[in-house]
LUMMI-269213 format. One record per residue: residue in one letter; x, y, z of N, C-alpha, C, O in turn. Coordinates in nm, 2 decimals. Atoms other than C-alpha are relative to their C-alpha. Last residue first. Layout:
% LUMMI-269213
SITE; resn; n.east; n.north; n.up; ca.east; ca.north; ca.up; c.east; c.north; c.up; o.east; o.north; o.up
SITE; A; X; Y; Z; X; Y; Z; X; Y; Z; X; Y; Z;
...
% end
This chain:
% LUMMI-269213
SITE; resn; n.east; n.north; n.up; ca.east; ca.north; ca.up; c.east; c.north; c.up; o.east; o.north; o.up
SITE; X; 0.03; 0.10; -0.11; 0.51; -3.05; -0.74; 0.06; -0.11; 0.05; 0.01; -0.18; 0.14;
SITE; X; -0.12; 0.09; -0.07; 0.70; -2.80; -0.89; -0.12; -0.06; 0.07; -0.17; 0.00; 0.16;
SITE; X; -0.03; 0.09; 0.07; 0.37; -2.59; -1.07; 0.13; -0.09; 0.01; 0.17; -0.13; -0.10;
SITE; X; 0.11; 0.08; 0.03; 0.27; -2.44; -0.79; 0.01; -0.08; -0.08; -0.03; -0.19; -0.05;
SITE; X; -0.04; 0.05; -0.08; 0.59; -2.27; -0.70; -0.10; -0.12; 0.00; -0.08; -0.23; 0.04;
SITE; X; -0.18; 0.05; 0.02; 0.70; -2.14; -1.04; -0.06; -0.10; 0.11; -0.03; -0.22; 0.08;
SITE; X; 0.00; 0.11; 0.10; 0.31; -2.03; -1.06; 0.10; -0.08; 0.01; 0.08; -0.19; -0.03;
SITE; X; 0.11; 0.05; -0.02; 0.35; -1.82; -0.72; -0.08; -0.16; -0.09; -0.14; -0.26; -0.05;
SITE; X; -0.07; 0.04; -0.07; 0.69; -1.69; -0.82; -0.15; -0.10; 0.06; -0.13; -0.22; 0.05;
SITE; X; -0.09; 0.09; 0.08; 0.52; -1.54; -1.12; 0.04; -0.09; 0.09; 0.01; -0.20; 0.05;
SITE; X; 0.08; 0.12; 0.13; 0.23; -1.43; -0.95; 0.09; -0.09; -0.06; 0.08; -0.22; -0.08;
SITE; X; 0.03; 0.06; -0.15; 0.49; -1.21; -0.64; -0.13; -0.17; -0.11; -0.13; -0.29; -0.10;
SITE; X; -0.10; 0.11; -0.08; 0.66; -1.12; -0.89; -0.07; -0.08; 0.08; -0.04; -0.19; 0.12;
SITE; X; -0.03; 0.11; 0.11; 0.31; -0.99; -1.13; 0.13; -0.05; 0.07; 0.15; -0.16; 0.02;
SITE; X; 0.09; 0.10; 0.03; 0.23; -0.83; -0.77; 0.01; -0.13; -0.13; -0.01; -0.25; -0.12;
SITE; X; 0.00; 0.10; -0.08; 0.52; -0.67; -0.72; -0.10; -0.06; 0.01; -0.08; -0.15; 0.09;
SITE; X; -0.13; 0.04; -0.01; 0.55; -0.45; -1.03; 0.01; -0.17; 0.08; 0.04; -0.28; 0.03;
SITE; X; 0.02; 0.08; 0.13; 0.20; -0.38; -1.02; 0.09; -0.07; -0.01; 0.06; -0.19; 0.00;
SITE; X; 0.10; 0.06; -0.05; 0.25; -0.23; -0.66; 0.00; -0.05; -0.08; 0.08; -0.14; -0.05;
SITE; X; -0.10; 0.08; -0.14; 0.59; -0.04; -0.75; -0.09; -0.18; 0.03; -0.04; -0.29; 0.04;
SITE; X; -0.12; 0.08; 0.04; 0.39; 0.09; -1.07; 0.11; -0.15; 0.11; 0.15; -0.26; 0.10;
SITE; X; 0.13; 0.06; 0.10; 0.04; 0.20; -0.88; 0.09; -0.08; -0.07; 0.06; -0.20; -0.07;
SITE; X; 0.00; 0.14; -0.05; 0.30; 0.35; -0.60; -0.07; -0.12; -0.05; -0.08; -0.22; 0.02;
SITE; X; -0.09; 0.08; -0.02; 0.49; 0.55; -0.87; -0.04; -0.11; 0.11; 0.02; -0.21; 0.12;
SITE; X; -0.04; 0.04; 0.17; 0.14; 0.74; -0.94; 0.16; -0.13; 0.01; 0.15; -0.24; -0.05;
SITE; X; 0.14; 0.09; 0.01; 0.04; 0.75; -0.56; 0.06; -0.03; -0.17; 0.11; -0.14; -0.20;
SITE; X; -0.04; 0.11; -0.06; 0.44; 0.93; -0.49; -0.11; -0.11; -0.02; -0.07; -0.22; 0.00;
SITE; X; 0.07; 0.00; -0.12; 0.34; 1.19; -0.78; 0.01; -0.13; 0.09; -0.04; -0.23; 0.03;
SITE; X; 0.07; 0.13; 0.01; 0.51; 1.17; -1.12; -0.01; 0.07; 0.19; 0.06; 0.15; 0.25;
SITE; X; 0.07; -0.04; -0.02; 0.67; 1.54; -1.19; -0.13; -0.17; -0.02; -0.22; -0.18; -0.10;
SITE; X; 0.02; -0.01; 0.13; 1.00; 1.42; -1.25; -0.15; 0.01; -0.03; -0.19; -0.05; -0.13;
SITE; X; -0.13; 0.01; 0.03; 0.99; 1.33; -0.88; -0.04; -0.02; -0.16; -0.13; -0.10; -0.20;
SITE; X; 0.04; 0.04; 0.14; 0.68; 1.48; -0.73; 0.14; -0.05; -0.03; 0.23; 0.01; 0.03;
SITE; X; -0.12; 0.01; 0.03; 0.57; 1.61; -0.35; 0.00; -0.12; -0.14; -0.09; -0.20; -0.16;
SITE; X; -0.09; -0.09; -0.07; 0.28; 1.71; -0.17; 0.16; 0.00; -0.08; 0.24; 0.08; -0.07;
SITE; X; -0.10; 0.08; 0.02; 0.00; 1.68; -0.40; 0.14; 0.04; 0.00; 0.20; 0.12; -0.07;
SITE; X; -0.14; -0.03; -0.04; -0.28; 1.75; -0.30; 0.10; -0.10; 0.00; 0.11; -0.21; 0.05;
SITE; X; -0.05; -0.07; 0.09; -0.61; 1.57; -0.44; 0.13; 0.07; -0.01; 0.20; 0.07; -0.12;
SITE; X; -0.05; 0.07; 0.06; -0.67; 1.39; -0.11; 0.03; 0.02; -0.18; 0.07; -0.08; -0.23;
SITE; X; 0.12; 0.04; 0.10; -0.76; 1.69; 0.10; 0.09; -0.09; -0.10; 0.21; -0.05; -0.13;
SITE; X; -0.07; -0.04; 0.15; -0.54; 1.64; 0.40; -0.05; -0.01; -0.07; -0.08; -0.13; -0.08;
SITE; X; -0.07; 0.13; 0.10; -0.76; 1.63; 0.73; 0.05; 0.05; -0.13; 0.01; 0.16; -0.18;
SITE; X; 0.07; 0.03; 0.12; -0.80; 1.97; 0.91; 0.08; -0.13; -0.07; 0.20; -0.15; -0.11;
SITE; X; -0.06; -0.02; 0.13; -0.67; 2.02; 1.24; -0.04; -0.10; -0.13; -0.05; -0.22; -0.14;
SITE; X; -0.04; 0.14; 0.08; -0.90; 2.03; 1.50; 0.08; 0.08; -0.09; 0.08; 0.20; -0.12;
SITE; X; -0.13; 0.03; -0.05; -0.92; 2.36; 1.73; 0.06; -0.12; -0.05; 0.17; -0.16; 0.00;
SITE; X; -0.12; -0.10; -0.01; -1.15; 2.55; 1.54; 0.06; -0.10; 0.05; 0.07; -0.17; -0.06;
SITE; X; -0.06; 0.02; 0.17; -1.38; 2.22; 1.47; 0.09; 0.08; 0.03; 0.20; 0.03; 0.02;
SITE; X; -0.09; 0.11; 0.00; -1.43; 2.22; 1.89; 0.05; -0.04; -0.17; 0.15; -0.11; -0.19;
SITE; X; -0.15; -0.02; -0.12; -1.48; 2.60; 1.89; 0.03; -0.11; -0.02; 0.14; -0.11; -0.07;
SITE; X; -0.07; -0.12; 0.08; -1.77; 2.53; 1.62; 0.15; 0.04; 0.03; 0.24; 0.06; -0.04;
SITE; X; -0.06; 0.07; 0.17; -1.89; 2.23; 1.82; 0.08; 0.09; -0.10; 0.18; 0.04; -0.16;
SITE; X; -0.10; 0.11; -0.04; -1.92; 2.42; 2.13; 0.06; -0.09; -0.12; 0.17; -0.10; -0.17;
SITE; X; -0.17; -0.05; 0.00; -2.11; 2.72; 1.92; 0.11; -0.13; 0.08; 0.21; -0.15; 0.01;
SITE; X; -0.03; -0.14; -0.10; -2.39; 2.52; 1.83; 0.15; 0.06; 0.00; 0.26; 0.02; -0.06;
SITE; X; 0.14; 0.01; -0.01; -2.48; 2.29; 1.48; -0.06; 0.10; 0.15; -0.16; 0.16; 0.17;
SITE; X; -0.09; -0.11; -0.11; -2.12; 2.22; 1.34; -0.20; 0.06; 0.02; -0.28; 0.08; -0.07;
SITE; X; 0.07; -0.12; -0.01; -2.22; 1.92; 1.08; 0.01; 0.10; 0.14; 0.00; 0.03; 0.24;
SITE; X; 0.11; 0.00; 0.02; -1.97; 1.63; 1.12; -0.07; 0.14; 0.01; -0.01; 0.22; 0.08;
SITE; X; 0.06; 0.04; -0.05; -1.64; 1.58; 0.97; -0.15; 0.01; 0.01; -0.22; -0.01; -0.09;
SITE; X; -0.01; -0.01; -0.16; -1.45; 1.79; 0.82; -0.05; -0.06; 0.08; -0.03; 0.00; 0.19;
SITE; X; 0.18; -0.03; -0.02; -1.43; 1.63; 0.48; 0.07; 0.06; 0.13; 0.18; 0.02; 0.17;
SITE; X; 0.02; -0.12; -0.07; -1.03; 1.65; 0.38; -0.18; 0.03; 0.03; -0.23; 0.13; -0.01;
SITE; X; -0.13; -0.10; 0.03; -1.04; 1.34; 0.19; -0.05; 0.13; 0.00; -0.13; 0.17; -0.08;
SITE; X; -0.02; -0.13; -0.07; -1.33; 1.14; 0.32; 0.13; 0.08; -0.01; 0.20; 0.10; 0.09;
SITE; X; -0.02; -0.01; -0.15; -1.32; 0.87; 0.11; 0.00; 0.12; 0.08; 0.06; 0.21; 0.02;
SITE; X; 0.09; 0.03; -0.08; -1.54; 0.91; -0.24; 0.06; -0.06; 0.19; -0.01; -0.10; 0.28;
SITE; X; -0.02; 0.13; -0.09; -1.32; 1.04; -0.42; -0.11; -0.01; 0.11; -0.15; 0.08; 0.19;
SITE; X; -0.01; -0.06; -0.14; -1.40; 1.27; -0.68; 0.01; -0.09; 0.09; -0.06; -0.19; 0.06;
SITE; X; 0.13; 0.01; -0.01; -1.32; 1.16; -1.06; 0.00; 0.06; 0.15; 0.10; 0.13; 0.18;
SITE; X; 0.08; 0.10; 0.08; -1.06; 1.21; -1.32; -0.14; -0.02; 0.05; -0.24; -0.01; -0.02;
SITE; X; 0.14; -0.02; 0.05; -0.95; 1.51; -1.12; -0.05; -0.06; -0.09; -0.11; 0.01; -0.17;
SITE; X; -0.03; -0.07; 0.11; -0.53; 1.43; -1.14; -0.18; 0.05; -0.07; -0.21; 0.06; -0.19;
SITE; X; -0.12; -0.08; -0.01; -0.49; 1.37; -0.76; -0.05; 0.12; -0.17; -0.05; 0.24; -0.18;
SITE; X; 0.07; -0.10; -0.12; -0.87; 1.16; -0.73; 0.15; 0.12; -0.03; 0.10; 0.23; -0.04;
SITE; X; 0.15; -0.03; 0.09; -0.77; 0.92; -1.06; -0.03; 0.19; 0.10; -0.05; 0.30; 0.06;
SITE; X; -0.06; -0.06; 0.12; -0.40; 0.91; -0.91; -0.12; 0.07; -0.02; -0.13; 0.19; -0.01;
SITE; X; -0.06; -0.12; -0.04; -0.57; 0.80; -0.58; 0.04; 0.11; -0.09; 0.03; 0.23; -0.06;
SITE; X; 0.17; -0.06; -0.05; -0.81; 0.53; -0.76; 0.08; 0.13; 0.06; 0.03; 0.24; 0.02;
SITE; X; 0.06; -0.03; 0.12; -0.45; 0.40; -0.90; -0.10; 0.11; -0.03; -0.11; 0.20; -0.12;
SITE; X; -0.10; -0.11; 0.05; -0.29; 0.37; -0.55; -0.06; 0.08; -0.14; -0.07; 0.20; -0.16;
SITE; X; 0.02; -0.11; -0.11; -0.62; 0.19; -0.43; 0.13; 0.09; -0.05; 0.10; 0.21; -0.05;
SITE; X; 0.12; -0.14; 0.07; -0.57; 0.00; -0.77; -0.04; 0.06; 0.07; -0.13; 0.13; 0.01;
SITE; X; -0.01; -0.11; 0.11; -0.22; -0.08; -0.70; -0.11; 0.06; -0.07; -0.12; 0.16; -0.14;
SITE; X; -0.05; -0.16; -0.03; -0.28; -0.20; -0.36; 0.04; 0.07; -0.12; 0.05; 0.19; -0.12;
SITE; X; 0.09; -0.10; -0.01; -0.53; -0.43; -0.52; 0.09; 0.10; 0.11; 0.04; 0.20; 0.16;
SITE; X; 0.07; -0.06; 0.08; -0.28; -0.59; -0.69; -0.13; 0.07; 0.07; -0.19; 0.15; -0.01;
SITE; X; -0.06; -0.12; 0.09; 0.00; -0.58; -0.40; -0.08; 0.03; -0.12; -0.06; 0.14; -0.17;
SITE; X; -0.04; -0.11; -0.13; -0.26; -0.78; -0.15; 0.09; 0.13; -0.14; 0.04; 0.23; -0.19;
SITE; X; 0.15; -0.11; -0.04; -0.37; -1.00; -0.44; 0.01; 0.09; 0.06; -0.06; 0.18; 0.01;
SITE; X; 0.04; -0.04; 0.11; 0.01; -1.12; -0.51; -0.14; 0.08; -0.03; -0.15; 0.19; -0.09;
SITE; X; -0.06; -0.17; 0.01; 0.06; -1.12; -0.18; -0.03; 0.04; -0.10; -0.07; 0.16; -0.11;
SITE; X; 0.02; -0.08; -0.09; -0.19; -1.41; -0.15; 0.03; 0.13; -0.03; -0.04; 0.23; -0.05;
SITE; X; 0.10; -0.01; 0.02; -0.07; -1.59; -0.41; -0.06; 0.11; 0.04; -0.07; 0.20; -0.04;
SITE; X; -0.07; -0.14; 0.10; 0.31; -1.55; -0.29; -0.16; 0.04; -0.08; -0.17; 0.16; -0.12;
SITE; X; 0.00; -0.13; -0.09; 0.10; -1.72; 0.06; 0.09; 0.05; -0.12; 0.12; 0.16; -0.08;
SITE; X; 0.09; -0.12; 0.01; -0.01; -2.00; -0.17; 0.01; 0.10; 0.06; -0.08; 0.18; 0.03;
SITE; X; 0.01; -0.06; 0.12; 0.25; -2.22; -0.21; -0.08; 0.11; 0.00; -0.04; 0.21; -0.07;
SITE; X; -0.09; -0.05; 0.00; 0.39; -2.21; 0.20; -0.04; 0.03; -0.19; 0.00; 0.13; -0.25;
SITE; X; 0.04; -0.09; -0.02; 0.03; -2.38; 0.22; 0.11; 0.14; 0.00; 0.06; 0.25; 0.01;
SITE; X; 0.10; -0.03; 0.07; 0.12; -2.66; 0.02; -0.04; 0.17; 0.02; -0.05; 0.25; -0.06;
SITE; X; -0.01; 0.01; 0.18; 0.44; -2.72; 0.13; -0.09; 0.06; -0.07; -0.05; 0.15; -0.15;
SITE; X; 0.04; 0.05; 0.08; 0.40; -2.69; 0.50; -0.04; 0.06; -0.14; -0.11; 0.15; -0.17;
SITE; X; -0.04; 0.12; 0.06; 0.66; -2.56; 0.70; -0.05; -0.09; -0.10; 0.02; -0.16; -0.17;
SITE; X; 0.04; 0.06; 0.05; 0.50; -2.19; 0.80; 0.08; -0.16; -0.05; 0.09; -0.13; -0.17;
SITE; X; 0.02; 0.11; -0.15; 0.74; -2.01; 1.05; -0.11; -0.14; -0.07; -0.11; -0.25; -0.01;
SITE; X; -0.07; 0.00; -0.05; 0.89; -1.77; 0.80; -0.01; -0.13; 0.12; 0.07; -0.20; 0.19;
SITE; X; -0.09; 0.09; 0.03; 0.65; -1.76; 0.55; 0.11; -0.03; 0.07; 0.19; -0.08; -0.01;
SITE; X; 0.12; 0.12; 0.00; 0.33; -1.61; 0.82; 0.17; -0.12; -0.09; 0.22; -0.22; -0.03;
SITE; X; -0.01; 0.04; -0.15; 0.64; -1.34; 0.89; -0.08; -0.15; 0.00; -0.03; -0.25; 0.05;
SITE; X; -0.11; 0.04; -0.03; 0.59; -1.28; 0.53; 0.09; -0.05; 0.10; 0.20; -0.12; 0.09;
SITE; X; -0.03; 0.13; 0.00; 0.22; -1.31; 0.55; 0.20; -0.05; -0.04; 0.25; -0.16; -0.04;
SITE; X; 0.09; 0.12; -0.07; 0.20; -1.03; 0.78; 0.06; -0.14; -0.07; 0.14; -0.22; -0.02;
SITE; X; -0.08; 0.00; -0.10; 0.42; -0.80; 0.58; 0.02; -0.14; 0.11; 0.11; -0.22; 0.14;
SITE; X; -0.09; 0.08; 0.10; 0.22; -0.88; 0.25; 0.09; 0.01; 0.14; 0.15; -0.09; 0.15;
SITE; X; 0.07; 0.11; 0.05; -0.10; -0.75; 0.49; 0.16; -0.07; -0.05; 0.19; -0.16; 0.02;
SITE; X; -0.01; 0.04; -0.12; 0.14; -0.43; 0.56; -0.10; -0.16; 0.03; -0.05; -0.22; 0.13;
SITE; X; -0.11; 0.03; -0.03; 0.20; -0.38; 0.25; 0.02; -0.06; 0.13; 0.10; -0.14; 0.16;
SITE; X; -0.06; 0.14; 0.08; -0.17; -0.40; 0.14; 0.16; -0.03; 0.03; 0.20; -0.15; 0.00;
SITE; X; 0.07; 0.14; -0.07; -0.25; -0.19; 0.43; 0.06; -0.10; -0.07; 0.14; -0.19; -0.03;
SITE; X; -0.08; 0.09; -0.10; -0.02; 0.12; 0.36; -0.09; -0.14; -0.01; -0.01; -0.22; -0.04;
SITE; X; -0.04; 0.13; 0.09; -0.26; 0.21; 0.03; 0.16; -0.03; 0.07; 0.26; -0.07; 0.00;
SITE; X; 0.02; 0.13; 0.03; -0.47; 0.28; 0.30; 0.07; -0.05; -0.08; 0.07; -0.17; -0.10;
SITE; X; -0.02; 0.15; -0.15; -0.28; 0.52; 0.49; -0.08; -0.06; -0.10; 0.02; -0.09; -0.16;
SITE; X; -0.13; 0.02; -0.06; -0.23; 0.74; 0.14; 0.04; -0.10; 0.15; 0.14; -0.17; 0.19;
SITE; X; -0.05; 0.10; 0.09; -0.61; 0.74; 0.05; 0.16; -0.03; 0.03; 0.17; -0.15; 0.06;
SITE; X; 0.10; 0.18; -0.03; -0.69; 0.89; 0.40; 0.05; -0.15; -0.10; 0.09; -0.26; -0.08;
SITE; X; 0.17; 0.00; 0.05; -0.44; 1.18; 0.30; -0.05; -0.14; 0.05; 0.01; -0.25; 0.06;
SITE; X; 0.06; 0.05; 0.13; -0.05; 1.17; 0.44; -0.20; 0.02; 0.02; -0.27; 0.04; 0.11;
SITE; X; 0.16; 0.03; -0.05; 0.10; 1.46; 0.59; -0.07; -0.10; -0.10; -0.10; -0.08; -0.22;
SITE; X; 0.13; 0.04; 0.08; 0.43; 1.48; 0.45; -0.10; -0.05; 0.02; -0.13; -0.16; -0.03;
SITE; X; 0.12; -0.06; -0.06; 0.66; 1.60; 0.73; -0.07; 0.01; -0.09; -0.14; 0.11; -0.09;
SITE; X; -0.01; -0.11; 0.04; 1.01; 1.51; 0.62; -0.13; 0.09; -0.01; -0.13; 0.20; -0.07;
SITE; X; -0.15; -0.05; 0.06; 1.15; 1.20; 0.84; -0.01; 0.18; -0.09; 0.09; 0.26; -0.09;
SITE; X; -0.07; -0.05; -0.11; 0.80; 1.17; 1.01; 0.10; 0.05; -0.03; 0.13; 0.16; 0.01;
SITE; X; 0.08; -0.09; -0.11; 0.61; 1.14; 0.68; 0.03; 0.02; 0.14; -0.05; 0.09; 0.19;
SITE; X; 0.05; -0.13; 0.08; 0.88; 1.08; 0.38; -0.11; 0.10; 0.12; -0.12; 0.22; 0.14;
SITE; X; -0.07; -0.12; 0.02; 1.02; 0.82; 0.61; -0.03; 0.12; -0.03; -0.01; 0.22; 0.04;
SITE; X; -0.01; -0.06; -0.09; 0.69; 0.64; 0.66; 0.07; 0.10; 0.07; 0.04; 0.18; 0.15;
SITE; X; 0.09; -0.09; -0.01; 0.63; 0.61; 0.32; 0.00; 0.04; 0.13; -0.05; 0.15; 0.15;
SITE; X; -0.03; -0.11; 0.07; 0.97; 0.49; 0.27; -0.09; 0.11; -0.02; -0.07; 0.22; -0.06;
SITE; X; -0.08; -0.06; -0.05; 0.94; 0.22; 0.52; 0.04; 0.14; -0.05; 0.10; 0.22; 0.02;
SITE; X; 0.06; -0.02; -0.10; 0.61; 0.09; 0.38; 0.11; 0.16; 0.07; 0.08; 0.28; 0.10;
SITE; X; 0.07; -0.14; 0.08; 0.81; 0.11; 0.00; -0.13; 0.04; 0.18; -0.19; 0.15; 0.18;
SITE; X; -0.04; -0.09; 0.07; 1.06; -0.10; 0.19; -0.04; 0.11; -0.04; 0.01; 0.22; -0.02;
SITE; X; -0.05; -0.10; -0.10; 0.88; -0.31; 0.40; 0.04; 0.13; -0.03; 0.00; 0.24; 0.03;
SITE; X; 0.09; -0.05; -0.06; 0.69; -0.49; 0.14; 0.04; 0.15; 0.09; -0.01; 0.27; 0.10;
SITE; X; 0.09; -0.08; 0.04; 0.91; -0.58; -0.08; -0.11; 0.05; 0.05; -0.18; 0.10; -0.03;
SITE; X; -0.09; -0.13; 0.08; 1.19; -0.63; 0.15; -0.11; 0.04; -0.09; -0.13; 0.16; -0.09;
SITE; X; -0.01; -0.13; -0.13; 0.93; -0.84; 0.39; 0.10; 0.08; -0.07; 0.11; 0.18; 0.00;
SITE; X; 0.21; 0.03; -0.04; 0.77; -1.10; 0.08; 0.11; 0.20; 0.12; 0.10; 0.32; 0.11;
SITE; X; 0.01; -0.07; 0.13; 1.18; -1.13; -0.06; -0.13; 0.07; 0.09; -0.09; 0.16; 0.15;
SITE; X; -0.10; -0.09; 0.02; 1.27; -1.24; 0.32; -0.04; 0.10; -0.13; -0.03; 0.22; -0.11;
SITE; X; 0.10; -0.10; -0.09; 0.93; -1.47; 0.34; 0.12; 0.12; 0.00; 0.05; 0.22; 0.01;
SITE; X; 0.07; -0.04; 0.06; 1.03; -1.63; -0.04; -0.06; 0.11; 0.16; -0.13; 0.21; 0.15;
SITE; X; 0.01; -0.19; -0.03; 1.37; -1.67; 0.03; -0.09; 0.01; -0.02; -0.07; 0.09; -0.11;
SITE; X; -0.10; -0.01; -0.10; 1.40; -2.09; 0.07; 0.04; 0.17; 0.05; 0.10; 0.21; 0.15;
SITE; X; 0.06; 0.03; -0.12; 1.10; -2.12; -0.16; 0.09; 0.02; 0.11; 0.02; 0.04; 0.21;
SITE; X; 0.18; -0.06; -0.04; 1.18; -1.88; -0.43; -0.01; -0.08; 0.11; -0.01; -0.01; 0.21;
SITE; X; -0.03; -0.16; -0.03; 1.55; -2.05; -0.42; -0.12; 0.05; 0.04; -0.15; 0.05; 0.16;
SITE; X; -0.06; -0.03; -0.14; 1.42; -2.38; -0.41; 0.01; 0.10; 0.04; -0.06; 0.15; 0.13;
SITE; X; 0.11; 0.03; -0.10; 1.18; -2.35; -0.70; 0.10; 0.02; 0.14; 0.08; 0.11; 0.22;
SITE; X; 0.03; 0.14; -0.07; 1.51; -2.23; -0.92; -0.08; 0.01; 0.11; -0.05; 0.09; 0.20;
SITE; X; -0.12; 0.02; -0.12; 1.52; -1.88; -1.11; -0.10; -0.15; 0.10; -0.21; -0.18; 0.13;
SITE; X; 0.10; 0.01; -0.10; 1.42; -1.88; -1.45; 0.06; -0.04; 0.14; 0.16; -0.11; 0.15;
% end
């Protein structure tokens, strides 16, 4: 088991590599190689970007108590980003229909000005598409792992630090 100090002397550095990382790789994948992401796909940015926050938050934080609770925190933040990644899988592999607006058009087209102004939109990404696969696992499927992954670190490290008193 690795020593309270350690966790507490790296914990806002660990907090911004695992966060950043799979952020940084979703934003590669979509400027670096033009993967349009879906509604569900920007949100299951937030929770990284939340664990972002409070890794900056451990960096300037000094007190004990409340430097315990921010791996807590992320720990929530990366478990419900694994079940917004999860809920995506469900929507990718037609378990159920998603209920975000993936690919709706918006609002009802009702004269011609509206009709011309939907022509000239570009259509949101229907959240079932699935742009790309490695060994045929889907970037939402590996982010449900990644996310799980770091949340039970982010728990463990959380207990380690709570229980040093």
């Amino acid at each position: 088991m690795p020593d309270v100090k350690i966790i507490d002397r790296y914990l806002a550095l660990a907090l911004l590599i695992a966060a950043g990382g799979p952020l940084l790789t979703a934003y590669i994948s979509q400027y670096g190689f033009g993967y349009e992401p879906c509604v569900l796909c920007v949100y299951q940015r937030i929770p990284y970007g939340v664990v972002i926050a409070l890794g900056l938050l451990a960096l300037f934080v000094k007190n004990p108590e409340i430097r315990r609770l921010i791996p807590l925190f992320a720990g929530l933040a990366f478990l419900i980003g694994s079940g917004i990644a999860l809920y995506h899988v469900g929507v990718e592999q037609l378990w159920w229909k998603s209920a975000a607006p993936c690919g709706a058009s918006g609002g009802a087209v009702t004269n011609t000005q509206d009709f011309l102004a939907a022509l000239q939109k570009k259509p949101e990404k229907s959240c079932g598409d699935i742009d790309w696969t490695l060994f045929g696992v889907s970037m939402a499927t590996y982010n449900v792992g990644v996310s799980l992954a770091l949340a039970i670190a982010s728990f463990c490290a959380w207990r380690r630090l709570r229980d040093e008193v």
